[in-house]
C-alpha positions as CSV (number, residue, x, y, z in Angstrom):
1,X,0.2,9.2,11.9
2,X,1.9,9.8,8.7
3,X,3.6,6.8,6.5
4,X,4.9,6.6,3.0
5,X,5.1,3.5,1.2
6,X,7.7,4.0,-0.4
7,X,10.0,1.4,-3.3
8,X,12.8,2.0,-4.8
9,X,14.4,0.0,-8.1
10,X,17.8,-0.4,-8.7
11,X,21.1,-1.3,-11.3
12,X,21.8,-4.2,-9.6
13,X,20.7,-6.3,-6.4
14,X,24.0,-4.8,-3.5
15,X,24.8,-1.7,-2.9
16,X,27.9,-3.1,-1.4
17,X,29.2,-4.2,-5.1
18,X,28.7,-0.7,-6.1
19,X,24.9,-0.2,-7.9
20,X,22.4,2.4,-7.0
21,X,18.8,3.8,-7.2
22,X,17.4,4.5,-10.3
23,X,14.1,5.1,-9.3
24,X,12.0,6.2,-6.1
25,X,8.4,6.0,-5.6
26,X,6.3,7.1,-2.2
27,X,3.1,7.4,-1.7
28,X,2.0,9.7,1.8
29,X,-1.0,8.2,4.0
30,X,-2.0,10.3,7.4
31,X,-4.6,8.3,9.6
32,X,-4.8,4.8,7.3
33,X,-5.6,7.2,4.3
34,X,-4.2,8.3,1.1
35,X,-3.5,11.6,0.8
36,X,-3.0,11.8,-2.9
37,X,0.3,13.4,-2.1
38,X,3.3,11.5,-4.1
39,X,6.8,11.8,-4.6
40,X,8.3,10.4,-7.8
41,X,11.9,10.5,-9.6
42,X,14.1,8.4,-11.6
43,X,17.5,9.0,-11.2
44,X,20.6,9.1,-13.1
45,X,22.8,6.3,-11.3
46,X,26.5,7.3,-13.0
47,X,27.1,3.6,-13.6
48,X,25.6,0.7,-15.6
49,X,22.0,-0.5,-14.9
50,X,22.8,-5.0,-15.1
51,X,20.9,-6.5,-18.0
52,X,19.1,-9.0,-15.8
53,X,18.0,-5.5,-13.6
54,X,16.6,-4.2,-17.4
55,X,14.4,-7.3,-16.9
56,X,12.8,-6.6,-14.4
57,X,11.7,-3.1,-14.2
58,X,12.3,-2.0,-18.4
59,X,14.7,1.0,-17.3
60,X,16.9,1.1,-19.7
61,X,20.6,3.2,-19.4
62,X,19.5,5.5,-22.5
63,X,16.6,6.2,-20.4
64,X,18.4,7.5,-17.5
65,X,21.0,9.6,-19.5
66,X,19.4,13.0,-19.0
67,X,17.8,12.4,-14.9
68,X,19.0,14.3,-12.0
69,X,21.6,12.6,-10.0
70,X,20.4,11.1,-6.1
71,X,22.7,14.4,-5.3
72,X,20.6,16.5,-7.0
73,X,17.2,15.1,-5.3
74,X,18.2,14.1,-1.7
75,X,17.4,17.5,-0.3
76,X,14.1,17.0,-1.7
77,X,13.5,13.0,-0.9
78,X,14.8,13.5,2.7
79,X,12.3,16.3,3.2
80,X,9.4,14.0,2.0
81,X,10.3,10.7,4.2
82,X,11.7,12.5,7.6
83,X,9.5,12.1,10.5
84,X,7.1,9.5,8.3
85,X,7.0,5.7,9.3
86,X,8.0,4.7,6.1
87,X,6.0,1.6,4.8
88,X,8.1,-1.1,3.1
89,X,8.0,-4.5,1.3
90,X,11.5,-6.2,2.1
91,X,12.4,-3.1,3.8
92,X,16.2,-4.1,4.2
93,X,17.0,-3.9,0.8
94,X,15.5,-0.6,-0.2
95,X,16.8,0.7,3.2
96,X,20.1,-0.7,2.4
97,X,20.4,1.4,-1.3
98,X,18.9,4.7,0.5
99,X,21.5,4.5,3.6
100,X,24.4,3.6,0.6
101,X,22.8,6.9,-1.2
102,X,22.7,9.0,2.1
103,X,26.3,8.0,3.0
104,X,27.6,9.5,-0.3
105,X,26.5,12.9,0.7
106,X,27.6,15.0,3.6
107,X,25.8,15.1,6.1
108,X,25.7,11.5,5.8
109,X,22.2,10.0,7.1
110,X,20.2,7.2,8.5
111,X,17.4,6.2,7.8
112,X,16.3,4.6,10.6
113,X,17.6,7.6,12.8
114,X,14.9,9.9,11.2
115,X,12.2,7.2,10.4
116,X,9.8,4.7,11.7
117,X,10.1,1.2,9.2
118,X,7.5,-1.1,8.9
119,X,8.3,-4.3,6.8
120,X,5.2,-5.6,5.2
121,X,6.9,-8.7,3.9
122,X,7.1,-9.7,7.8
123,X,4.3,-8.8,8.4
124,X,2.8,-11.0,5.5
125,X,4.9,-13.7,6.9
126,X,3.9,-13.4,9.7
127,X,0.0,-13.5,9.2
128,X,0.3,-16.0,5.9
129,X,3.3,-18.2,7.0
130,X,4.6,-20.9,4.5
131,X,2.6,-19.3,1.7
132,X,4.3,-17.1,-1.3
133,X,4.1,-13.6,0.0
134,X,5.5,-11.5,-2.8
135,X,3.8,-8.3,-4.0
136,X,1.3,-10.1,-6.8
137,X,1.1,-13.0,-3.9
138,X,-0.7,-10.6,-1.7
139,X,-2.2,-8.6,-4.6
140,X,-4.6,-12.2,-5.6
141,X,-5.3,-12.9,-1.9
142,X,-6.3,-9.2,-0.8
143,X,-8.2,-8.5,-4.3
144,X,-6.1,-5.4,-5.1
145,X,-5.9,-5.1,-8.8
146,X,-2.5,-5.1,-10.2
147,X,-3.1,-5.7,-14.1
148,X,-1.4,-2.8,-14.9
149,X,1.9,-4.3,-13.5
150,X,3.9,-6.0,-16.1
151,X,7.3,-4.6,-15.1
152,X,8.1,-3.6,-11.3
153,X,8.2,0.4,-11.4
154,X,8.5,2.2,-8.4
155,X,5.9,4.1,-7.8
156,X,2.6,2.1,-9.3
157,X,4.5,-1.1,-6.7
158,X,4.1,1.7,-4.2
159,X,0.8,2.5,-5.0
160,X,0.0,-1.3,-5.0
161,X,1.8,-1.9,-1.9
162,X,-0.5,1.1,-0.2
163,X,-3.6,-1.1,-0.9
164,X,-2.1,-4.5,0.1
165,X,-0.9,-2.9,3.0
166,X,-4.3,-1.2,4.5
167,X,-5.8,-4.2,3.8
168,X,-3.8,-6.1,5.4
169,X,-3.5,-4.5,8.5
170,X,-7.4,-3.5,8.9
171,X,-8.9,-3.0,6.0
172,X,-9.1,1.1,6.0
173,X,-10.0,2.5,3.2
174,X,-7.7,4.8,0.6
175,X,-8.7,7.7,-1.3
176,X,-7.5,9.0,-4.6
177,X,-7.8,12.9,-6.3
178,X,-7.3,11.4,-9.2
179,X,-10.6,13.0,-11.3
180,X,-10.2,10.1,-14.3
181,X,-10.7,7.8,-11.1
182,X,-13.7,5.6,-11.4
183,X,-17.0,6.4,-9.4
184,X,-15.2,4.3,-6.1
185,X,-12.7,7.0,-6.1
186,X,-9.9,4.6,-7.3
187,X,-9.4,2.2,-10.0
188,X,-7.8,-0.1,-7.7
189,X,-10.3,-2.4,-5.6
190,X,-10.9,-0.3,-2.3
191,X,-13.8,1.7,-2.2
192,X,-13.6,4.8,0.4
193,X,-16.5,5.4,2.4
194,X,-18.2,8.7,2.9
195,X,-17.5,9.6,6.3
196,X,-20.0,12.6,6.0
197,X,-22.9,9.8,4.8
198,X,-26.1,10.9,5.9
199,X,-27.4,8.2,9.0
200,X,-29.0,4.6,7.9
201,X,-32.9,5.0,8.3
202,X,-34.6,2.5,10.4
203,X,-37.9,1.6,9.6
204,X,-39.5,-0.3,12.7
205,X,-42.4,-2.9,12.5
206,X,-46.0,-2.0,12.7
207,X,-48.4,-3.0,15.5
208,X,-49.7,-5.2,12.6
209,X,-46.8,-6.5,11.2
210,X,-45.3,-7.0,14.9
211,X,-48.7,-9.1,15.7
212,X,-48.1,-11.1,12.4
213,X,-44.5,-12.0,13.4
214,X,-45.8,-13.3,16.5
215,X,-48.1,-15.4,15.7
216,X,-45.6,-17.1,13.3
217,X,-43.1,-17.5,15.6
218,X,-45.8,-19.6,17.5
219,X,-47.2,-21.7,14.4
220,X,-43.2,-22.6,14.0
221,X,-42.4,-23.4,17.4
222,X,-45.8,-25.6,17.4
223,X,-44.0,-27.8,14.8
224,X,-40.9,-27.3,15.4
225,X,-40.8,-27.4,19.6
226,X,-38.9,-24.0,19.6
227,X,-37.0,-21.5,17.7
228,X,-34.1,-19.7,18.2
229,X,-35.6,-16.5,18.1
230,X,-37.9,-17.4,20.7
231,X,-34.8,-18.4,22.2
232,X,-33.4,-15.3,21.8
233,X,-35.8,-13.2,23.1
């Protein structure tokens, strides 16, 4: 299966009152893995980004001057996401600003109509119910590091969110390409296990050793009455 966990930040919080994506991050994971594949833009939003937006994720209008209008990238985007279930925390707002974006263009799109959507803020909810379950929520109960995180940004929430989310659904482990990453492969709190590691040995008891086992098993069950591995066996 393919997914992207994908986020998206924005001028404003409704794309009803007119504000758009600024930014889009996705990471791609086939089978429960990272790929190392990403897709990363900000976006020129031909409007005002609100102050109180500015506070949240630092992205300021002199920043966005010069980026490519959604336009200009939707082509590209669309190419990246169709097919994929796409992997989303509080999936109906970011849906909500791409299907605003899509409908600008012709053809107009759907997201739904070309994409699986899994919310992981339900699914938090519904495995941690009346606790917070906000990104840095799940970050400190699943032991993904998110230090880095000062302001939200698209893509390193999305790269968060990829952890939280195999985590939280199994426990799979992720893989990075990155060759700065630390000797676990990632710098972010799951380790990926070799799936090409050589066989545990197993070293088995001696006659001796066995013999010796035995006869302490019967010295304990002398004081004792029994023991559950005599129980056991």
């Amino acid at each position: 299966m393919r997914q992207i966990v994908l986020d998206t930040e924005t001028t404003g919080i409704d794309p009803k009152e007119g504000h758009r994506i600024i930014e889009i991050g996705c990471v791609e994971v086939i089978e429960r893995e990272l790929t190392g594949r990403n897709y990363h833009v900000y976006i020129n939003p031909e409007r005002e980004v609100e102050a109180e937006a500015i506070t949240v994720h630092g992205i300021t209008n002199e920043f966005l001057t010069d980026k490519p209008k959604f336009a200009q990238v939707a082509d590209e985007f669309f190419a990246f996401i169709k097919g994929a279930e796409l992997v989303i925390h509080n999936a109906a707002f970011d849906v909500g600003f791409m299907d605003s974006e899509f409908a600008r263009l012709k053809p107009e799109r759907k997201t739904a109509e070309h994409c699986g959507i899994v919310d992981t803020l339900a699914i938090a909810r519904a495995k941690h119910p009346g606790q917070k379950n906000n990104l840095d929520a799940l970050c400190k109960r699943y032991g993904v590091d998110n230090s880095n995180r000062d302001l939200h940004g698209a893509l390193l929430d999305a790269e968060i969110l990829a952890d939280v989310y195999l985590l939280m659904t199994g426990g799979q482990t992720a893989l990075s390409l990155d060759a700065s990453a630390g000797d676990d492969g990632r710098s972010g709190g799951i380790r990926r296990i070799d799936s090409q590691r050589s066989a545990l040995t197993v070293v088995r008891a001696s006659e001796s050793e066995a013999k010796a086992h035995e006869e302490f098993l019967a010295l304990m069950e002398k004081r004792a009455g029994s023991t559950l591995w005599g129980k056991l066996q």
